[in-house]
C-alpha positions as YAML, in Angstrom:
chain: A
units: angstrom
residues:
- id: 1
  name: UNK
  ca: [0.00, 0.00, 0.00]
- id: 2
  name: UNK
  ca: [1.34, 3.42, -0.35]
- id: 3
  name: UNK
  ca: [2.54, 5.28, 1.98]
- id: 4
  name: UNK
  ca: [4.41, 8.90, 2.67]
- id: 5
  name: UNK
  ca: [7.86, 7.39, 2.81]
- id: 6
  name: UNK
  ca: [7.00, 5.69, -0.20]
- id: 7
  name: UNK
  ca: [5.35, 8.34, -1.78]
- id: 8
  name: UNK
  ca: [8.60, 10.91, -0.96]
- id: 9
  name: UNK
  ca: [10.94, 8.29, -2.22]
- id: 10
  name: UNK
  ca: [9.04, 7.87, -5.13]
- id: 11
  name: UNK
  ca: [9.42, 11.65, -5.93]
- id: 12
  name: UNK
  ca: [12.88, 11.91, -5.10]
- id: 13
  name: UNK
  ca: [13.53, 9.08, -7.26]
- id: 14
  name: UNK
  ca: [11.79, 10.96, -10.11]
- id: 15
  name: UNK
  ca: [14.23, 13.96, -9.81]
- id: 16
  name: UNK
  ca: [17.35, 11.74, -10.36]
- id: 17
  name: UNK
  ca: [16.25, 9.26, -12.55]
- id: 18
  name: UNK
  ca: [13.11, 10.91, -14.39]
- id: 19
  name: UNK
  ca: [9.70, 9.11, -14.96]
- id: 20
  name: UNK
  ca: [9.19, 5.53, -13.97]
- id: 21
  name: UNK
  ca: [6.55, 2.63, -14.95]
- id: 22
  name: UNK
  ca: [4.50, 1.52, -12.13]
- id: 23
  name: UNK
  ca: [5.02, -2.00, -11.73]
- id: 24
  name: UNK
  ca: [2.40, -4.31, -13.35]
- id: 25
  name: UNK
  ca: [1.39, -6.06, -9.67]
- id: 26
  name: UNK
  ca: [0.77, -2.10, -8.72]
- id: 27
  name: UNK
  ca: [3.30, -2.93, -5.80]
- id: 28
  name: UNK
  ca: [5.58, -0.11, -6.86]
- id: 29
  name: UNK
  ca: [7.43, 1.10, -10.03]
- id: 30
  name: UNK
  ca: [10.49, 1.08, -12.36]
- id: 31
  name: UNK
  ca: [12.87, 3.60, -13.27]
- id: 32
  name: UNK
  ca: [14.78, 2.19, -16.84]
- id: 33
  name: UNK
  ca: [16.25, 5.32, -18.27]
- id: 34
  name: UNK
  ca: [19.55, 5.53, -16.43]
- id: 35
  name: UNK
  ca: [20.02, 1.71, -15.42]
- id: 36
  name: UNK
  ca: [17.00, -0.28, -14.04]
- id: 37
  name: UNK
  ca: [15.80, 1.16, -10.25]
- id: 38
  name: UNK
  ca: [12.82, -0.37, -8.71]
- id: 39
  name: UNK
  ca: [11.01, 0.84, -5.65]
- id: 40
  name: UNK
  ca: [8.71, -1.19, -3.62]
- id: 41
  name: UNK
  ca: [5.60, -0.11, -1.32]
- id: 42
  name: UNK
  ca: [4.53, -4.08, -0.95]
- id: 43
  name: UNK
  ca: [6.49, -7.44, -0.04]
- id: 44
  name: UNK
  ca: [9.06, -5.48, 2.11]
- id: 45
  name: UNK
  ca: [10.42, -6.70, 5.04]
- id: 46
  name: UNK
  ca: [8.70, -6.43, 8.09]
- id: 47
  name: UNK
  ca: [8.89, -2.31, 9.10]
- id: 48
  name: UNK
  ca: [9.93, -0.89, 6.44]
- id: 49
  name: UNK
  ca: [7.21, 1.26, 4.40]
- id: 50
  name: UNK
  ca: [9.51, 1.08, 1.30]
- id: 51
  name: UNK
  ca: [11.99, -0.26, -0.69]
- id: 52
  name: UNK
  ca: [14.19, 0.61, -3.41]
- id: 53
  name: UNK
  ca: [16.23, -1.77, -5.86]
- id: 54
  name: UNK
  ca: [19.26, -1.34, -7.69]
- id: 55
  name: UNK
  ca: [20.62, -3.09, -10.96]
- id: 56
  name: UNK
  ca: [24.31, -2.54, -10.25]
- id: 57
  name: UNK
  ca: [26.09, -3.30, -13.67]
- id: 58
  name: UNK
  ca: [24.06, -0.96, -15.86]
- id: 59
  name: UNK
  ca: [23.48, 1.35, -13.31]
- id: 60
  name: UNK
  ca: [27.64, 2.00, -12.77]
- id: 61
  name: UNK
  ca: [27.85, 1.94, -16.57]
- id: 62
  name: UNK
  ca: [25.48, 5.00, -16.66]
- id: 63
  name: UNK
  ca: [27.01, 6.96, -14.27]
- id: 64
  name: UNK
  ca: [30.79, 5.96, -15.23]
- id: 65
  name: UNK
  ca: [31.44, 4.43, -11.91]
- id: 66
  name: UNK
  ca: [32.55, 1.27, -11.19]
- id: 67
  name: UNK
  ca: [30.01, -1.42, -9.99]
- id: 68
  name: UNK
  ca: [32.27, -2.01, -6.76]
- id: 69
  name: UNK
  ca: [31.99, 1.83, -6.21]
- id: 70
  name: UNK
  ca: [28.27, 2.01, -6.63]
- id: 71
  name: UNK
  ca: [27.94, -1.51, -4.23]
- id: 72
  name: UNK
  ca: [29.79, 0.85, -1.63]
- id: 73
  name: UNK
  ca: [27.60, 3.66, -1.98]
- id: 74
  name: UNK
  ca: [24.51, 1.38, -1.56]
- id: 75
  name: UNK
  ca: [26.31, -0.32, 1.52]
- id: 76
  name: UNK
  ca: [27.05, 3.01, 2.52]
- id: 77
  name: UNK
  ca: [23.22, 3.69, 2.10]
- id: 78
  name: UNK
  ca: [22.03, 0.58, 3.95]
- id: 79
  name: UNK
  ca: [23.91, 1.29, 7.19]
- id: 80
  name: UNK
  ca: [22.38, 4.93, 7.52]
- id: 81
  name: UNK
  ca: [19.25, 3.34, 7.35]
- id: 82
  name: UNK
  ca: [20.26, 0.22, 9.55]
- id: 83
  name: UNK
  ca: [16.71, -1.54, 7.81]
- id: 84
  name: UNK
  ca: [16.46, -4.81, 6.76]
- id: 85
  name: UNK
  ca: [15.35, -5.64, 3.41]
- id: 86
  name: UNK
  ca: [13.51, -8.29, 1.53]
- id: 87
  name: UNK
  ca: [14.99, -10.35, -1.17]
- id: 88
  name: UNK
  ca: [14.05, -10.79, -4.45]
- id: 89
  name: UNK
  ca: [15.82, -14.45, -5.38]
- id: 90
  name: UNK
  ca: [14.99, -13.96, -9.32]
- id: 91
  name: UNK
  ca: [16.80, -10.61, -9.55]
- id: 92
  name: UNK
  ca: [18.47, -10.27, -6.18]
- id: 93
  name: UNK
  ca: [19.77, -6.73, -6.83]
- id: 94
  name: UNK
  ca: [20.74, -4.93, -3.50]
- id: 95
  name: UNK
  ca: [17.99, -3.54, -1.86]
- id: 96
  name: UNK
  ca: [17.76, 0.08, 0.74]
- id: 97
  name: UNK
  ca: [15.24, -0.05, 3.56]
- id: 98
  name: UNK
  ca: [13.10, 2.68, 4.94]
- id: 99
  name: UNK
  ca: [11.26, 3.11, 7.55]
- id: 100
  name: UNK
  ca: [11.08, 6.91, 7.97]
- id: 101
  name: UNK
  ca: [10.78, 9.96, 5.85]
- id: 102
  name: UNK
  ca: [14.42, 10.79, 7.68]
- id: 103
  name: UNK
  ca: [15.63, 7.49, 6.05]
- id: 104
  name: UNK
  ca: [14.57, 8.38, 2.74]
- id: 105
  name: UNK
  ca: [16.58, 12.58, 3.49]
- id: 106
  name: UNK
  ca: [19.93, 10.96, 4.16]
- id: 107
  name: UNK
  ca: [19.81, 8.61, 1.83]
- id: 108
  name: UNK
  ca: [18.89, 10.35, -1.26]
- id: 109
  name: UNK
  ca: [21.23, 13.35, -0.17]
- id: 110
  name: UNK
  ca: [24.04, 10.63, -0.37]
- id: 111
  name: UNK
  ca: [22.81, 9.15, -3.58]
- id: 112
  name: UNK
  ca: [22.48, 12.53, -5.30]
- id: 113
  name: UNK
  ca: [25.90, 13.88, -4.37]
- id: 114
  name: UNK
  ca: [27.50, 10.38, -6.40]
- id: 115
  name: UNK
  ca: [24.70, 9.82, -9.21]
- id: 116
  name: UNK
  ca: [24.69, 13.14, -10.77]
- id: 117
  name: UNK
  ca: [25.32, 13.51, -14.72]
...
């Protein structure tokens, strides 16, 4: 269900990686144009009222870093958050937790300062 964390993520999202495709199980929505991002609103783990999903490898490629460098960042991510996260065992892509519209602040400050074009 959506939520304001969601919902604030969701529009952060869309000012660094421009319009997404809501997801065809309506549980959240995809952001292809600058590697594949996914953010989640159902089938998180339990506490957290979103979820956000990153491709690594054509993700780095778009932003000429390193997929090592971007798996930092995202690690980086995780621990200001400290939230679990559900997996996904088809795509298992690293995954960011939140629980709070504080969460989603720090990390999309962090995120923006790195993925910038």
């Amino acid at each position: 269900m959506e939520n304001a964390v969601y919902n604030q993520a969701l529009t952060a999202l869309k000012n660094l990686f421009g319009t997404p495709r809501p997801l065809v199980n309506k549980g959240g929505a995809r952001f292809l144009r600058n590697g594949t991002i996914t953010i989640y609103h159902t089938e998180l783990a339990p506490g957290n009222d979103a979820e956000i999903a990153f491709n690594v490898q054509p993700l780095a490629s778009a932003y000429r870093i390193t997929p090592a460098a971007l798996t930092s960042l995202l690690d980086e991510c995780r621990y200001l958050t400290g939230k679990p996260t559900e997996t996904n065992k088809v795509q298992n892509w690293p995954r960011i937790g939140f629980a709070s519209e504080e969460d989603v602040t720090r990390v999309m400050e962090k995120l923006s300062a790195v993925l910038v074009k």
